[in-house]
N, C-alpha and C positions, 0 to 999 in steps of 0.2 A: 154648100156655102163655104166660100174661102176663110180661115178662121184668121180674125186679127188681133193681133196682141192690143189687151186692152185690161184695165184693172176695174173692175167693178164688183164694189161692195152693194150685196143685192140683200135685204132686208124682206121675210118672208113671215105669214102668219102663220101659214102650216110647215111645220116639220115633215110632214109624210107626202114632199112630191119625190115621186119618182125621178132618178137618173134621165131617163129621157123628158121628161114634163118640167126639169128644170134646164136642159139643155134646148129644148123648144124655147123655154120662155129668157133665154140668153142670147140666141139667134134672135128673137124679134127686138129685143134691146137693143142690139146691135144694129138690128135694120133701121131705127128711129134714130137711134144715133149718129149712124150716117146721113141721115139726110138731114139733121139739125146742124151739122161741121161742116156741109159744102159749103164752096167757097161763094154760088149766089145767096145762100140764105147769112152768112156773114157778111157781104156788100151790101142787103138788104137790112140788118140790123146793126153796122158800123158805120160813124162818118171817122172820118181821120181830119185832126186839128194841126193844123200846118202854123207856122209863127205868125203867118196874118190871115192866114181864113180857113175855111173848112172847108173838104171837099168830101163830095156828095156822090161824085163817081163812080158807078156799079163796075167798068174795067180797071181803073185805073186799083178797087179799094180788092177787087180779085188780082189784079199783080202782087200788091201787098200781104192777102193771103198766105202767099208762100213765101216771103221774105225773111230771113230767123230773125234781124233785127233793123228796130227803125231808124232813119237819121234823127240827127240829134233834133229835137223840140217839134218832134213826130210826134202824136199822142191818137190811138184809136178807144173811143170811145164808144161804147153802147149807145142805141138811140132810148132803149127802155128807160 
């Protein structure tokens, strides 16, 4: 698995896993976490508020995605 730079503070009850039993359970972190940061599961739980409406747009809110910053009185909002 391709390793990606990424910081995670992992809170553990046992002290005694193993080197590989905590790199097992780093790799499957990482595999949840990719699929929670794609850009369909954020069009699915993002609308974007525009100066007079909301758009609801699953392409348009994945352009955005990759955008580093919004226009101005751009607001993405959670739907939770």
């Amino acid at each position: 698995m391709p390793k990606r730079e990424r910081e995670i503070v992992l809170l553990s009850k046992t002290s005694l896993l193993s080197e590989e039993a905590l790199e097992r359970e780093l790799c499957d972190l990482d595999v949840i976490l990719q699929q929670a940061e794609s850009p369909g599961v954020f069009a699915k739980t993002h609308e974007l508020v525009r100066r007079n409406y909301i758009t609801r747009n699953p392409e348009f809110l994945k352009n955005i995605f990759y955008r580093h910053r919004l226009k101005s009185f751009w607001f993405l909002i959670g739907k939770n």
